[in-house]
C-alpha positions as CSV (number, residue, x, y, z in Angstrom):
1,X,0.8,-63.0,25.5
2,X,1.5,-62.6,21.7
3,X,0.1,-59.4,19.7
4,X,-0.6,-60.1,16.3
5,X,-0.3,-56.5,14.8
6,X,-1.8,-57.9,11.1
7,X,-4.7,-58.2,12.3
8,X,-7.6,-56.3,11.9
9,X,-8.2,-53.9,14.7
10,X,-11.7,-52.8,16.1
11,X,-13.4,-49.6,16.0
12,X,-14.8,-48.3,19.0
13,X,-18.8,-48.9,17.3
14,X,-17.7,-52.5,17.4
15,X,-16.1,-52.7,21.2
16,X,-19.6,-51.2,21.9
17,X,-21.6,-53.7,20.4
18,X,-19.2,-56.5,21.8
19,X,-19.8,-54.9,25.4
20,X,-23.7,-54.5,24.5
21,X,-23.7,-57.9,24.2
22,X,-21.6,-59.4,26.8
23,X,-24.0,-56.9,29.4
24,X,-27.2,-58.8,27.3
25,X,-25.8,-61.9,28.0
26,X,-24.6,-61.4,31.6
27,X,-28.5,-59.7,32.2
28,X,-29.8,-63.4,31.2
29,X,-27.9,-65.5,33.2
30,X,-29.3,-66.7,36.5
31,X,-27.1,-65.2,39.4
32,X,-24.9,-67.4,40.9
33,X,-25.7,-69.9,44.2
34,X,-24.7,-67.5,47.4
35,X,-21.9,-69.3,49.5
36,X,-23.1,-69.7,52.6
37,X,-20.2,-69.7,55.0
38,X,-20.5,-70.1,59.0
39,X,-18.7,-67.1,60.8
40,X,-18.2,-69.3,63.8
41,X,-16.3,-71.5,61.3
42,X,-14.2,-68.7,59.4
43,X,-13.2,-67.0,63.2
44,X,-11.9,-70.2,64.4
45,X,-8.0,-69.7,62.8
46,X,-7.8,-66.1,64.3
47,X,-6.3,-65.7,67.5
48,X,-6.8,-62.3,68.6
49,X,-4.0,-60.3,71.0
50,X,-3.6,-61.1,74.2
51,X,-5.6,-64.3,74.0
52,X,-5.2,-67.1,76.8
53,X,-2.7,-69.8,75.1
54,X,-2.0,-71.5,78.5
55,X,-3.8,-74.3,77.6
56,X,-1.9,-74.7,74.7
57,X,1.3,-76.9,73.5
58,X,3.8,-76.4,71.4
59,X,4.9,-79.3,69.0
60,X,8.2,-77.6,68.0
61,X,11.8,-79.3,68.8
62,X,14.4,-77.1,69.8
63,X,18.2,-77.3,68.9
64,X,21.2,-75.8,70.4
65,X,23.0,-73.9,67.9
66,X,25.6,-76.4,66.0
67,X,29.3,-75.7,65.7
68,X,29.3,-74.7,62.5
69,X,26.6,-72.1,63.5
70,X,26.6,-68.5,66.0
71,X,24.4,-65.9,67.5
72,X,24.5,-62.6,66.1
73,X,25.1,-60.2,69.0
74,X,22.5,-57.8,67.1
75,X,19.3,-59.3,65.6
76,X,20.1,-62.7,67.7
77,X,19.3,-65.1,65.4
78,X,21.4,-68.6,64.6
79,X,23.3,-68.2,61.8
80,X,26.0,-70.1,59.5
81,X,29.7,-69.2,60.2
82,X,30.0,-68.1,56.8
83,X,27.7,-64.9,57.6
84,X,30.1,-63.8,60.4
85,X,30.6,-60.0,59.2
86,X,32.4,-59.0,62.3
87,X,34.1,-60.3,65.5
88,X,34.3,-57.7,68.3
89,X,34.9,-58.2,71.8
90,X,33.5,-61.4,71.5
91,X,30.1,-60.8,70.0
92,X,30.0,-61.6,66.3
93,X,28.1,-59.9,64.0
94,X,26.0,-61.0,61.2
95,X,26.5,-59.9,57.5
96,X,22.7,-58.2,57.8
97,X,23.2,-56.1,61.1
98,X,26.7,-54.5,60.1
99,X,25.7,-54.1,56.1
């Protein structure tokens, strides 16, 4: 945001007045309508630990890991060949675990 320095600054008698009159304002103004939200509705995204997910499926499609991709022998997760770090006794290391 721009400060324009030319321009006449307040003193603190008028930030008073100007907050006088916001809290005047404010005072006069009806409150605004209370949201009335169902907790039942709010909980129902919360899974809390240890919950019973048997009756659950998962939609997700799983892919071997391609050839241009390996395991890190460390954090195991897939990566692209050209995050191999280090190759040692044939476990390969990803830039993130040997950095």
């Amino acid at each position: 945001m721009a400060t324009d320095y030319d321009a006449p600054r307040k003193t603190e008698e008028d930030l008073n007045e100007d907050s006088i009159e916001a809290l005047k304002t404010r005072r006069s103004d009806k409150p605004a309508a209370v949201v009335d939200d169902d907790e039942a509705d709010l909980a129902e995204g919360y899974e809390l630990p240890g919950a019973d997910l048997s009756g659950e499926e998962l939609l997700v499609r799983v892919m071997p890991a391609q050839a241009d991709e390996f395991t890190c022998a460390s954090c195991f997760l897939v990566r692209h060949r050209s995050q191999i770090a280090r190759e040692k006794d044939g476990l390969t290391y990803c830039r993130d675990c040997v950095g």
